[in-house]
C-alpha positions as CSV (number, residue, x, y, z in Angstrom):
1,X,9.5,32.3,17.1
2,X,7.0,31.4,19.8
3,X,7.5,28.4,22.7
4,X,6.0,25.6,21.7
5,X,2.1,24.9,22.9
6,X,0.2,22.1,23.1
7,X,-1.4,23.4,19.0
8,X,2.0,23.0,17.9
9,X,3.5,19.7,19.7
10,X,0.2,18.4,18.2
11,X,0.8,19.4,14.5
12,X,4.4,18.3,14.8
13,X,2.7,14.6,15.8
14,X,0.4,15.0,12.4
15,X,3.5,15.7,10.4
16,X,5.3,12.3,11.8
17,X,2.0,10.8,11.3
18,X,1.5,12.0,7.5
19,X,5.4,11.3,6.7
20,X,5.3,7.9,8.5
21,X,2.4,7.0,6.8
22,X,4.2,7.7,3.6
23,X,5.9,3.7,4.0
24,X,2.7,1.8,3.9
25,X,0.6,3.6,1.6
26,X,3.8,3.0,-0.8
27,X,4.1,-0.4,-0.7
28,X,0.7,-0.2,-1.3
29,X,1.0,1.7,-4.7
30,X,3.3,-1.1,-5.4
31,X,0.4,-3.2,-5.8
32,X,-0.7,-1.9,-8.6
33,X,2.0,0.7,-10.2
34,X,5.9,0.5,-11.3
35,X,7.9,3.6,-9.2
36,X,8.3,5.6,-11.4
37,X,4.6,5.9,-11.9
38,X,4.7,6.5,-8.0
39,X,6.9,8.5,-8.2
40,X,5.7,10.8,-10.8
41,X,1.9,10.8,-9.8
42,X,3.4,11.2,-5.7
43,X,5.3,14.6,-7.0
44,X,2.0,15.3,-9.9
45,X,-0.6,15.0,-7.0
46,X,1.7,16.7,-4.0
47,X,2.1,19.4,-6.5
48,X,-1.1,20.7,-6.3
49,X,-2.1,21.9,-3.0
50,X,1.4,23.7,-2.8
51,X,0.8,25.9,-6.2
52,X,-2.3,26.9,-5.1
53,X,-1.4,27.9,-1.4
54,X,1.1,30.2,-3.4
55,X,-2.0,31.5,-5.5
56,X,-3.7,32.2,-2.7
57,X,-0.9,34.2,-0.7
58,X,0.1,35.7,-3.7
59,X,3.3,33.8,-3.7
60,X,5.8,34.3,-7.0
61,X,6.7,30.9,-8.0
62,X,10.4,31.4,-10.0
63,X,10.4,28.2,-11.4
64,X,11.5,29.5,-14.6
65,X,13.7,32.6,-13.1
66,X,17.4,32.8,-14.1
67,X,18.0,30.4,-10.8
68,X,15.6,27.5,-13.1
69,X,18.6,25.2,-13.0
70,X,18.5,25.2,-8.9
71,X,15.6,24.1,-9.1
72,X,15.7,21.4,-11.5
73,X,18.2,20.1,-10.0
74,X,16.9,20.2,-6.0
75,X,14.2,18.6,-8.0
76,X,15.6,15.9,-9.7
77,X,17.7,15.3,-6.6
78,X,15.6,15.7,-3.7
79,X,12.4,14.5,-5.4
80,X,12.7,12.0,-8.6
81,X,15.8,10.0,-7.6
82,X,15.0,9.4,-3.6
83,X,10.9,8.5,-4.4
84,X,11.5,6.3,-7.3
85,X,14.6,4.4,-5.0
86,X,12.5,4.1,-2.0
87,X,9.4,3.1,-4.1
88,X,11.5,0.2,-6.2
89,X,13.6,-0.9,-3.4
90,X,10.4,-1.3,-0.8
91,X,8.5,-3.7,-3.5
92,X,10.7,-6.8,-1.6
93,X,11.1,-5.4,2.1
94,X,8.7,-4.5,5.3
95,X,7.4,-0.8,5.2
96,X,8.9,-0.5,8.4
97,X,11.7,-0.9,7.8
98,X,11.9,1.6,5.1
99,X,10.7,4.5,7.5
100,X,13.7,3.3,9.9
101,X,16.4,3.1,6.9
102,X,15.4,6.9,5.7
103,X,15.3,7.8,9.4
104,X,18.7,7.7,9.1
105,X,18.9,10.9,7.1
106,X,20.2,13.4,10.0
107,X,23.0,11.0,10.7
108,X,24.0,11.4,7.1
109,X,23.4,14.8,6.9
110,X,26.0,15.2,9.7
111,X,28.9,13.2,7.3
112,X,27.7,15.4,4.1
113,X,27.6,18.8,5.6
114,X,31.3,18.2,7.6
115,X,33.0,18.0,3.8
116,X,30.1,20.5,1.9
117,X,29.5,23.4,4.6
118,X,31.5,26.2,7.1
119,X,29.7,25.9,9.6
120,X,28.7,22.1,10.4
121,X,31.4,20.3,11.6
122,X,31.6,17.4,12.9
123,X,32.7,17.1,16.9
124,X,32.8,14.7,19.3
125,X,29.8,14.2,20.7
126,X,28.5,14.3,17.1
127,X,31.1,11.5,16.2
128,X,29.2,9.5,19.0
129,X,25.9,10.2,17.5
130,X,26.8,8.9,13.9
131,X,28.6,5.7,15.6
132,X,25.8,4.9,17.4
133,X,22.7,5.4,14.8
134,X,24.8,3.8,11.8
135,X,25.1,0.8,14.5
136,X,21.5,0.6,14.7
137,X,21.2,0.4,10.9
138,X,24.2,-2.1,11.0
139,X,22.2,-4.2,13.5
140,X,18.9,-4.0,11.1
141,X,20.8,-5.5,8.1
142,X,21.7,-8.6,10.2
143,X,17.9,-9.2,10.9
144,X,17.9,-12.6,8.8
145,X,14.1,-12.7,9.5
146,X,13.4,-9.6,7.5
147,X,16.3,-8.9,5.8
148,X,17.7,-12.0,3.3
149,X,19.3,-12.4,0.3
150,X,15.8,-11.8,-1.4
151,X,15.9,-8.6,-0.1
152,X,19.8,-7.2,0.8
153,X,19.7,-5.0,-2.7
154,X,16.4,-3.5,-2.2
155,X,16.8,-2.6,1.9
156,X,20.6,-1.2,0.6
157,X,18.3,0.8,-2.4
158,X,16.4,2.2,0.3
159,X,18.9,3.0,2.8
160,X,20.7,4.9,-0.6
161,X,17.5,6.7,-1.1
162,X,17.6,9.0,2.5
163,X,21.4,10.3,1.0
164,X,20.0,12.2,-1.9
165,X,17.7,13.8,0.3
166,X,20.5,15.3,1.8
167,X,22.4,16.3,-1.1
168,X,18.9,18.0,-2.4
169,X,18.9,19.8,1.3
170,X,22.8,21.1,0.4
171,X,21.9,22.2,-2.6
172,X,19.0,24.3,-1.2
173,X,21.4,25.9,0.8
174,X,22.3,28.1,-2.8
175,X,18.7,29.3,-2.7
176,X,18.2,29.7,0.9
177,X,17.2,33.6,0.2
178,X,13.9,32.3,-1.3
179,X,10.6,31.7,-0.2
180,X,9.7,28.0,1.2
181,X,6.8,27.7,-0.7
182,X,7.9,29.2,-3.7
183,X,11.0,26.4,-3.8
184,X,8.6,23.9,-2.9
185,X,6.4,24.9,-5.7
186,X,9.4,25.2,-8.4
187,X,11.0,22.2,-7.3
188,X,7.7,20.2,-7.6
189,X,7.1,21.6,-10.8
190,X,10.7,20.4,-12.2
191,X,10.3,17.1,-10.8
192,X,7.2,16.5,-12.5
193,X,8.2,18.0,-16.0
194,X,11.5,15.3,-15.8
195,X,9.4,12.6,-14.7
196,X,6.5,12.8,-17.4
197,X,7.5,11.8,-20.2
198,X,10.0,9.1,-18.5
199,X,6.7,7.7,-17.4
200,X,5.2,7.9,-20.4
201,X,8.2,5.8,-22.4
202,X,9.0,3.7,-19.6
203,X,5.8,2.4,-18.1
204,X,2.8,3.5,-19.9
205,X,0.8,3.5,-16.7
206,X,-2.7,3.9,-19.2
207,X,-1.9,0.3,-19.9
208,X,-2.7,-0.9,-16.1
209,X,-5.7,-2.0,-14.1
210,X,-4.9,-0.5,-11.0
211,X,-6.5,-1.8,-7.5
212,X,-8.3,0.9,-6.0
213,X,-6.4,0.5,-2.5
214,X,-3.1,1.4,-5.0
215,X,-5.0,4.4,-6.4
216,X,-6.0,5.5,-3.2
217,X,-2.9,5.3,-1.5
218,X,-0.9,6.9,-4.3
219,X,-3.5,10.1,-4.6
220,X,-3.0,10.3,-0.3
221,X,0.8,9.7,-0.8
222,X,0.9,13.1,-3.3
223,X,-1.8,15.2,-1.9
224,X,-1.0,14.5,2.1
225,X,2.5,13.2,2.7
226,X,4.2,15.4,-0.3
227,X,1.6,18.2,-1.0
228,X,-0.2,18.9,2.6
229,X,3.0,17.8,4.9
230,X,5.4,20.3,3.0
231,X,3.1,23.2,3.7
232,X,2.5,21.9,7.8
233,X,6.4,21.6,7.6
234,X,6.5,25.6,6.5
235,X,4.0,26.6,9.3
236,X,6.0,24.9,11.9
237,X,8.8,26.3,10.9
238,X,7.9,29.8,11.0
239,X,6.1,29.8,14.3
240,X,8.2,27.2,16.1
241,X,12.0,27.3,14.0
242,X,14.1,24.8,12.6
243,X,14.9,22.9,15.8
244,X,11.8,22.3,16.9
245,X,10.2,21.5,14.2
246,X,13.3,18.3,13.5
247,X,12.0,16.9,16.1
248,X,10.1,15.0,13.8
249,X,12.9,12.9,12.8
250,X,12.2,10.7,16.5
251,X,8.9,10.1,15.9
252,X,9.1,9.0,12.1
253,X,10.4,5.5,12.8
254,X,8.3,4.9,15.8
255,X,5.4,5.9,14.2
256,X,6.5,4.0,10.7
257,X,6.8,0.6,12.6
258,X,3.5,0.9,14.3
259,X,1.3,2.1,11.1
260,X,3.0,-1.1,9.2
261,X,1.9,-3.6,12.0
262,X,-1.6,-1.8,11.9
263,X,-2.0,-1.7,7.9
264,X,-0.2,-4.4,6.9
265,X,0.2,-6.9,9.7
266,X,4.2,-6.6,9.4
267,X,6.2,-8.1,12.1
268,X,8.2,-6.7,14.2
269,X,11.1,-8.4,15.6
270,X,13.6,-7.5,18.4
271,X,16.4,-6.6,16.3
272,X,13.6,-3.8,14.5
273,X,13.1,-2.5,18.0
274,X,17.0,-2.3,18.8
275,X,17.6,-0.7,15.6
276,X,15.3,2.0,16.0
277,X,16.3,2.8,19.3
278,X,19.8,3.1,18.3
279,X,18.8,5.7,15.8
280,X,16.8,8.0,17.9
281,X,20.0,7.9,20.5
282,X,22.0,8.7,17.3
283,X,19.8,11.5,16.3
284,X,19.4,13.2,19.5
285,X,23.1,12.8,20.1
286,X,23.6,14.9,16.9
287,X,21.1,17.1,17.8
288,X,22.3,17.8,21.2
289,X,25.5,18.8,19.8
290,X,23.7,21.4,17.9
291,X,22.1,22.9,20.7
292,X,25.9,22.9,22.6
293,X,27.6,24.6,20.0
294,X,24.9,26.8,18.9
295,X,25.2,28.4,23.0
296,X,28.9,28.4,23.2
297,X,28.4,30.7,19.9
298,X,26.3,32.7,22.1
299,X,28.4,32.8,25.3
């Protein structure tokens, strides 16, 4: 691992920037095509620059190894259930808040890995973290402005959405001797062979007369913020580790909010900017506590 320069504080900004810009461009795909057609052509299309990065490097993809049921399920798990949710659920609600509701992932994360893991438990300072991040989300669902009973079921979908993302990062945990790309790659692969032919019975997306803004925005959401942010996520990692490069967690929401204003001319009320501060206190809170426990390991 290297200290951080000003190459890689700039990449980590691109990744928030590519995964906040995830939000808009899918209400955009909304437009035009049902989720699970997001969903499917968002795994399809992101699918493709990772497979042939691992061509390139000579990479073994074990896709179909005797661990093929890892990876179907990481899959199915951290890929088909969370995009079709967040794609369904942010039809009726603001993009913005979307990228604050799945901000809320490392708070979770926290909860899940107390009960699942050895070596993740929760403490005090932790505790403080979760209170005070969940409050922001708390806060958010009171926004009558944005929030109604229009809209309650699909900001709850949402919010439901960022906890299989961290049951697919648990069960990655059973595979952590592998390659990043090559469970990328697999788990890609898996996703897409479930979701096919459920699009195919479901919503026969031949059938539409897509805008070309949707198009557009779903080929970016697969290629960039699946296919292209994955293998920047892998680069940071290995140069910069696993704490710098979450991190990007602060900037998601903050970047999220302003790309909706800018793309869709969402608004943003007081309670939106409450609620995200609350969850960035809540995430570094829970990241502190890392960093303190990780050193009194050391001492």
């Amino acid at each position: 691992m290297r200290e951080p320069k000003a190459l890689d504080y700039t990449l980590l900004t691109i990744l928030a920037l590519i995964w906040s810009s995830a939000f808009f461009n899918i209400k955009i795909a909304t437009y035009s095509y049902g989720p699970i057609t997001i969903a499917f052509l968002r795994i399809f299309f992101g699918a493709i620059p990772v497979i042939f990065i691992c061509y390139l490097n000579k990479i073994k993809i074990e896709a179909f190894s005797k661990d093929w049921y890892w990876y179907a399920a990481i899959g199915i798990v951290n890929l088909v259930i969370p995009f079709f949710l967040i794609a369904y659920g942010i039809q009726k609600v603001q993009s913005n808040l979307a990228a604050i509701l799945m901000a809320s992932t490392p708070l979770t994360a926290v909860i899940l890995a107390h009960f699942f893991t050895k070596n993740e438990k929760i403490n005090f300072v932790k505790s403080i973290g979760v209170l005070v991040g969940f409050s922001g989300i708390v806060f958010l669902f009171s926004d009558k402005i944005l929030i109604n009973e229009n809209n309650f079921l699909s900001a709850l979908i949402i919010f439901f959405a960022s906890t299989f993302y961290v049951i697919g990062g648990l069960l990655t945990l059973k595979i952590s001797n592998k390659r990043n790309e090559n469970v990328t790659a697999s788990i890609l692969i898996w996703a897409t062979l479930v979701l096919f032919p459920i699009t195919v019975f479901i919503e026969q997306p031949w059938n539409l007369s897509p805008r070309l803004d949707s198009t557009i925005s779903l080929i970016y959401l697969g290629v960039f913020s699946t296919g292209i942010a994955w293998l920047l996520r892998f680069y940071i990692l290995k140069n910069n580790g696993l704490v710098f490069q979450a991190q990007v967690a602060y900037l998601i929401p903050i970047f999220g909010i302003i790309l909706g204003f800018i793309f869709l001319k969402e608004e943003i009320t007081p309670k939106v900017i409450l609620s995200v501060i609350a969850v960035i206190i809540g995430i570094y809170l829970v990241k502190r506590s890392g960093k303190i426990t990780s050193r009194k390991k050391i001492i």
